[in-house]
C-alpha positions as CSV (number, residue, x, y, z in Angstrom):
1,X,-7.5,20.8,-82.9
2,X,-5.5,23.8,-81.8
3,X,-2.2,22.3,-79.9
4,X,-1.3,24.0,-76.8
5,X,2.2,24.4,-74.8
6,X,2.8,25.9,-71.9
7,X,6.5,27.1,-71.3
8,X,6.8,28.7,-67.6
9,X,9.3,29.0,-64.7
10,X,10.0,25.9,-62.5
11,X,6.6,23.5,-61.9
12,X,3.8,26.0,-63.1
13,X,3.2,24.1,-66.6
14,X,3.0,21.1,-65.0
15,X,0.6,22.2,-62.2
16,X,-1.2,24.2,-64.5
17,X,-2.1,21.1,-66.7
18,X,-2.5,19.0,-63.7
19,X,-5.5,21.7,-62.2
20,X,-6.9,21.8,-66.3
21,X,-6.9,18.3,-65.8
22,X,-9.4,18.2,-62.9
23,X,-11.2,20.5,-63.9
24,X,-12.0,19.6,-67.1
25,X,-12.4,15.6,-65.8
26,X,-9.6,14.7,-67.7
27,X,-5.9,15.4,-68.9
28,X,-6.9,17.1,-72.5
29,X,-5.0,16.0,-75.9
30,X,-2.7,17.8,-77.5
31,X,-1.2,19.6,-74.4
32,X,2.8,19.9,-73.3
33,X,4.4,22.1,-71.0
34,X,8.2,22.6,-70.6
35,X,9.5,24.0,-67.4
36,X,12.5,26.3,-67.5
37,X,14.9,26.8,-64.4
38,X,17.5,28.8,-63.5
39,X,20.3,26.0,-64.5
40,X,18.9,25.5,-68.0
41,X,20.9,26.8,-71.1
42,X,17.7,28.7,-73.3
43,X,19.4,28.0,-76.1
44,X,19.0,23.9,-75.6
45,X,15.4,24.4,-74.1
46,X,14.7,26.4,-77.5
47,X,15.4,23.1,-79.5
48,X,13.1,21.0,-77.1
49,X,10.6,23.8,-77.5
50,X,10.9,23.8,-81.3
51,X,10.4,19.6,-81.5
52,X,7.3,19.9,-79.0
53,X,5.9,22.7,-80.9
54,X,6.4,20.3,-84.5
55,X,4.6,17.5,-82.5
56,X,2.0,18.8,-81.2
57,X,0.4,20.7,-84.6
58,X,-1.9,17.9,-86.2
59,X,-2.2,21.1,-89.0
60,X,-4.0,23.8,-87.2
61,X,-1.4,25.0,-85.7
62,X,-0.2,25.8,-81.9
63,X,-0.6,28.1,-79.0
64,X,2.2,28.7,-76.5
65,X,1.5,30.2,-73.8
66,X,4.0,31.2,-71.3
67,X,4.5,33.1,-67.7
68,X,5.7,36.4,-67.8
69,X,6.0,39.0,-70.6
70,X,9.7,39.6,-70.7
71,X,11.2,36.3,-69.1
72,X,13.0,33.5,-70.4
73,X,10.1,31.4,-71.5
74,X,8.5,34.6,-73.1
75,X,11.6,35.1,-74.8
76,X,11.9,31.7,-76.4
77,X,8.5,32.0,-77.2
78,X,9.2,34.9,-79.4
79,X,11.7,33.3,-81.4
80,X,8.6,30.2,-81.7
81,X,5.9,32.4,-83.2
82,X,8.2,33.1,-86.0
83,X,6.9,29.4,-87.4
84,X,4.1,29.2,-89.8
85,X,0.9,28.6,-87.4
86,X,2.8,29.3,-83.9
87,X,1.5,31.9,-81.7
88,X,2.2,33.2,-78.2
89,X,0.2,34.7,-75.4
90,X,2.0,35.8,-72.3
91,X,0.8,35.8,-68.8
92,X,-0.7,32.1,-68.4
93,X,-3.4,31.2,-65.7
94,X,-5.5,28.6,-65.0
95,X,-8.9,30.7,-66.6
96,X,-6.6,31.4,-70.1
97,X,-5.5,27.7,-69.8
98,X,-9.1,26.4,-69.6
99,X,-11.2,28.9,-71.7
100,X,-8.8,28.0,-74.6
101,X,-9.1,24.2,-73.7
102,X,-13.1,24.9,-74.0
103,X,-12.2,26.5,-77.7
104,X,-9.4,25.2,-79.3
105,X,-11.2,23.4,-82.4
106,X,-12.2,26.8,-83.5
107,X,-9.1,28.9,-84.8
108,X,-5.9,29.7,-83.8
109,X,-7.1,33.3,-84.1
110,X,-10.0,32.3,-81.6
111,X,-7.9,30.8,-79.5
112,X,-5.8,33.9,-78.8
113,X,-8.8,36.3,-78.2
114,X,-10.3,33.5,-75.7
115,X,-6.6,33.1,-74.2
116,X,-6.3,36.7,-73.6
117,X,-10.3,37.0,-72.2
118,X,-10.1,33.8,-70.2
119,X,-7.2,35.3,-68.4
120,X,-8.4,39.0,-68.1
121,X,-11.8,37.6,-67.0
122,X,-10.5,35.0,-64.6
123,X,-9.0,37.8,-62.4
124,X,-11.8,39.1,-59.5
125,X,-11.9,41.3,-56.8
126,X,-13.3,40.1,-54.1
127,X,-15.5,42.7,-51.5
128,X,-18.0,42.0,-48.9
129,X,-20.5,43.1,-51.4
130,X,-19.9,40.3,-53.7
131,X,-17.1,39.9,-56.7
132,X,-16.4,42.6,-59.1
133,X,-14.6,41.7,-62.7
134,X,-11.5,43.5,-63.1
135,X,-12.0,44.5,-66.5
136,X,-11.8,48.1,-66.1
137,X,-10.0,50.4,-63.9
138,X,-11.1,52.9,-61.1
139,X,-11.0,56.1,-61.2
């Protein structure tokens, strides 16, 4: 089974797993998140991150997911997927988080593509005509 942390700003990890949780009936194995605020040193989380990363793989490797491309948790993460059998998606949502829940005994490989579909797929525009899939852009 694919492990899974979430590193995000603040409470999102934890409300994130907490949501997964419910909908998914219970709180799923092999998931960890680690919150990052404004008073934390990066340099201290990235040691907490490494040790949560090393516990959660059982072997077939991790997937860290974090908030937004470019921030601190993004950042640590791309010092993380330097690991054998780490790998990082950026932009975490509640569809990414439970599409890969739904998938992660297949490969970490899988994982990703479902990761980044889950969340792409898990965004909709609402009309009064019904609910269109953003998955491509209008002209």
């Amino acid at each position: 089974m694919i492990g899974i942390l979430i590193i995000a700003h603040g409470s999102l990890g934890e409300s994130l797993i907490q949501c997964a949780s419910h909908v998914m009936g219970k709180r799923p194995q092999q998931l960890e998140y680690l919150a990052v605020s404004i008073q934390d040193d990066p340099s201290s989380l990235f040691f907490t991150a490494q040790a949560m990363v090393t516990k959660l793989d059982e072997g077939q490797g991790v997937l860290v997911l974090s908030d937004i491309y470019g921030a601190t948790p993004c950042n640590m993460v791309t010092k993380l997927v330097n690991q054998e059998g780490v790998a990082g998606v950026a932009g975490v949502n509640l569809p990414m988080l439970v599409r890969v829940l739904n998938y992660r005994q297949e490969s970490l490989e899988v994982c990703i593509d479902k990761a980044i579909s889950g969340g792409r797929e898990g965004v909709v525009h609402f009309t009064k005509e019904g609910c269109n899939h953003l998955t491509q852009p209008k002209t």
